[in-house]
C-alpha positions as CSV (number, residue, x, y, z in Angstrom):
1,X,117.6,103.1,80.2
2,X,116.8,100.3,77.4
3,X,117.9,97.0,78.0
4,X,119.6,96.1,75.4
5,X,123.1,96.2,77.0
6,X,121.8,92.9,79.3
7,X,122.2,94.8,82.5
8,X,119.9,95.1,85.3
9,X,119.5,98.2,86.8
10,X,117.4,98.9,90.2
11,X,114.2,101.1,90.1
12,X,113.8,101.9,93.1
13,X,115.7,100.8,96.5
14,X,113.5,99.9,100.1
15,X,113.9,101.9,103.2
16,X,112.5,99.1,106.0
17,X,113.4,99.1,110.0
18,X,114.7,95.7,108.8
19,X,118.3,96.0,108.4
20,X,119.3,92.6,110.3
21,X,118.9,89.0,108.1
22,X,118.4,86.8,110.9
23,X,115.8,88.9,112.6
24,X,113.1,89.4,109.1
25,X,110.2,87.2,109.0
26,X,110.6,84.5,106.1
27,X,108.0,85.8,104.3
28,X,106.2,89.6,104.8
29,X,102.8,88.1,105.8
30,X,105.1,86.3,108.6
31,X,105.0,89.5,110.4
32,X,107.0,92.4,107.8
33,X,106.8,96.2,108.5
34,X,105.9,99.2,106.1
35,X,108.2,100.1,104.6
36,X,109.0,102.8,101.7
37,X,110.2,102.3,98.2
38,X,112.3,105.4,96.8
39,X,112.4,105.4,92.9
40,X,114.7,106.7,90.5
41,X,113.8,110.1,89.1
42,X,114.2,108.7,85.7
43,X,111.6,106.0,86.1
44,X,109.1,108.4,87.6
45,X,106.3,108.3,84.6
46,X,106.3,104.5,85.5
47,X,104.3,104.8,88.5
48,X,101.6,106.4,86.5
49,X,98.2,104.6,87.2
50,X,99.0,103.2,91.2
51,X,96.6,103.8,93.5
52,X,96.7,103.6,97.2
53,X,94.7,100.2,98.0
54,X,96.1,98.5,94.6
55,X,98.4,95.3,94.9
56,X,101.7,94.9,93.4
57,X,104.2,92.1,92.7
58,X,107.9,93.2,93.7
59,X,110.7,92.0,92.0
60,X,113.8,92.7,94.2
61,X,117.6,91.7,94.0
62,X,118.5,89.9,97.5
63,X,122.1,91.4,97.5
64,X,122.9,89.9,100.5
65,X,122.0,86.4,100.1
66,X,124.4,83.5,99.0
67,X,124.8,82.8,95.0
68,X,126.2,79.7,95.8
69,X,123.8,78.2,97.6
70,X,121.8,74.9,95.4
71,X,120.1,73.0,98.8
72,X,118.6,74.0,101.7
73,X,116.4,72.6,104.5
74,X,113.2,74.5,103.8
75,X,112.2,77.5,106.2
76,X,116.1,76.6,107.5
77,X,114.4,74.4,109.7
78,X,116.9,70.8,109.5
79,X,113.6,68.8,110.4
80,X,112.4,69.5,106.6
81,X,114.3,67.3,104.4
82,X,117.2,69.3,101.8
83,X,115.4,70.7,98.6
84,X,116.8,72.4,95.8
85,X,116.6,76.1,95.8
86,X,114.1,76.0,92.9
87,X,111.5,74.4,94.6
88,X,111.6,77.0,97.8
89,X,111.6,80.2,98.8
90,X,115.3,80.5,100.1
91,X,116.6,83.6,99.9
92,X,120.1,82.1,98.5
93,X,120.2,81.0,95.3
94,X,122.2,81.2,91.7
95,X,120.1,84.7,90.8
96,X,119.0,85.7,94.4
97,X,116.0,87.1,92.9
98,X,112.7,88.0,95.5
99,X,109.1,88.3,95.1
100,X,106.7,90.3,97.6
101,X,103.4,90.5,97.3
102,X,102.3,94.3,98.7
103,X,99.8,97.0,99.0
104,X,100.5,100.3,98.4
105,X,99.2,102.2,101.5
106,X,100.7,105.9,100.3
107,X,101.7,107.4,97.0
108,X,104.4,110.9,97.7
109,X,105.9,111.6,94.7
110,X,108.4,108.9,94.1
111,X,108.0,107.6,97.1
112,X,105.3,104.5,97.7
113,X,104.7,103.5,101.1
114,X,103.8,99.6,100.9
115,X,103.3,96.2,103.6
116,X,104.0,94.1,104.7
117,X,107.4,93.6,102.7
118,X,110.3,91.4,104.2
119,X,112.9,93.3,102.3
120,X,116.0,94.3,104.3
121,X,116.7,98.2,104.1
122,X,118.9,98.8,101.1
123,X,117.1,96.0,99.2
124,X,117.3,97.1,95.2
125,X,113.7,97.2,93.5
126,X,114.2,95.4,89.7
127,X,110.7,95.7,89.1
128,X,107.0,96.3,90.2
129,X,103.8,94.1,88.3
130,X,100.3,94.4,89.1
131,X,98.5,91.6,90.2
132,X,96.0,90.3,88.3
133,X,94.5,87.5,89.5
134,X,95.5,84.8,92.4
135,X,98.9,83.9,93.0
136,X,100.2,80.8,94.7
137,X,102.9,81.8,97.0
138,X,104.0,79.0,98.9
């Protein structure tokens, strides 16, 4: 798995109860479930050094959000004035890329049972990060 072909590949894909769009909170602090992350057999040795309690940064590819979306009303609410994608947290967008902040509340095997996370079921996992230190997330 190196990189150097410029393909993305998931590491892990999320099994939520959220399967419908229009019924997940905006954001998972808005009210998201538990949910699992399944990873990859061959990216195993990567989970190396998580604890239960520990947070983590989620890098996940929004497959079914728009790519050719540029402007929205923020929050989709047509009261807030039309933004460019870039300065929200729309889910459509040229590289419909998302970011969860989560704790892992269970390690089994490949499996890490994490929450709150927004993240439909079926949501491919590009990446997990530690955090470090505070993280604006508006």
């Amino acid at each position: 798995m190196n990189g150097s072909d410029g393909v993305v590949r998931p590491v892990a894909r999320v099994e939520s109860s959220l399967v419908d769009r229009a019924a997940a909170p905006k954001q998972g602090d808005e009210g998201g479930p538990d949910a699992w992350l399944v990873f990859e057999p061959e990216v195993g040795a990567a989970l190396g050094g998580l604890e239960v309690g520990d947070e983590i940064l989620l890098l996940s590819w929004l497959d079914r959000a728009r790519r050719d979306v540029l402007q929205v009303h923020p929050r989709g609410d047509v009261a807030n004035p039309v933004r460019g994608v870039f300065a929200t947290r729309s889910p459509d967008r040229p590289n419909p890329i998302g970011l969860h902040r989560v704790r892992i509340l269970a390690i089994e095997g490949l499996r890490l049972r994490v929450g709150p996370l927004e993240a439909l079921d079926g949501t491919p996992i590009l990446d997990v990060k530690p955090v470090l230190g505070p993280v604006d997330e508006r």
